[in-house]
C-alpha positions as semicolon CSV with decimal commas, in nm:
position;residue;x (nm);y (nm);z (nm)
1;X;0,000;0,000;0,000
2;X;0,297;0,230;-0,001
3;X;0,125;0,433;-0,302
4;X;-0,194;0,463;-0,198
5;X;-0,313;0,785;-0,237
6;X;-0,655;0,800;-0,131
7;X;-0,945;0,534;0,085
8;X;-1,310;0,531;0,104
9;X;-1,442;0,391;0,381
10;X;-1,825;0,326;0,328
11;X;-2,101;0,356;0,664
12;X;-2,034;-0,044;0,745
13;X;-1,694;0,002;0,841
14;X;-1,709;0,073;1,268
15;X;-1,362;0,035;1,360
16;X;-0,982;0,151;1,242
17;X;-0,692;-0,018;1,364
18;X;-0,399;0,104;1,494
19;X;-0,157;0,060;1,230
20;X;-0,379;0,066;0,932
21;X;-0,190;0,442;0,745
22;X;0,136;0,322;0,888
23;X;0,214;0,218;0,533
24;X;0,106;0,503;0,326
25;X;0,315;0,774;0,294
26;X;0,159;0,913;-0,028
27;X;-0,188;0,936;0,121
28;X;-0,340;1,205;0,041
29;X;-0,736;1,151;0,109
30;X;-0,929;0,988;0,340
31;X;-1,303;0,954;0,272
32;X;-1,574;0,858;0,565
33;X;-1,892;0,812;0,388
34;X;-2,086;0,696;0,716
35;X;-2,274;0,927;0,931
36;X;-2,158;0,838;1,244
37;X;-1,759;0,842;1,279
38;X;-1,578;0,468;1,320
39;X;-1,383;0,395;1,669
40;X;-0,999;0,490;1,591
41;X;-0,764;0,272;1,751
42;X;-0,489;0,445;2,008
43;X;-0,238;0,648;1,728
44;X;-0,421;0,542;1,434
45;X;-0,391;0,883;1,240
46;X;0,006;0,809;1,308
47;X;0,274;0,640;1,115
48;X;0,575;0,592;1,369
49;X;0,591;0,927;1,603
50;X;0,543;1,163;1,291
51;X;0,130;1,270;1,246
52;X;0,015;1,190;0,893
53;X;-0,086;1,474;0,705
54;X;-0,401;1,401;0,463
55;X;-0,768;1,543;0,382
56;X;-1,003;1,405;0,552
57;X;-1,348;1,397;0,427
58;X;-1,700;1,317;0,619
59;X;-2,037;1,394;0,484
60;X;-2,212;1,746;0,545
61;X;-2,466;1,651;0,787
62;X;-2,194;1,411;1,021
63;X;-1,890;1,732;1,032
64;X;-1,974;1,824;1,383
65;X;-2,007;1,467;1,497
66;X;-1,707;1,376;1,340
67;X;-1,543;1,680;1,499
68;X;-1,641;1,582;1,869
């Protein structure tokens, strides 16, 4: 997966693990399509000690829930 560059998740997917961007260093997108955010695994939004830096995007009505 090192040149993925973007992931859809669709509204069945509940939960993220851990290490699932740790090898993706191109990404540039991230896609939620479901209303109500997945559980994130501790560090999942980092590869190593260094934060990934990609787009995330949510659907309009789900940005505040998302948010919190």
């Amino acid at each position: 997966m090192p040149k993925l560059k973007k992931v859809t998740f669709s509204n069945k997917v509940t939960k993220i693990g851990a290490t699932v961007f740790n090898t993706t260093p191109l990404l540039e997108t991230v896609i939620f399509e479901g209303s109500t955010p997945p559980t994130f695994e501790s560090a999942t939004l980092h590869s190593g000690t260094t934060p990934n830096t990609f787009k995330i995007y949510v659907p309009d009505s789900a940005v505040e829930t998302y948010k919190a």
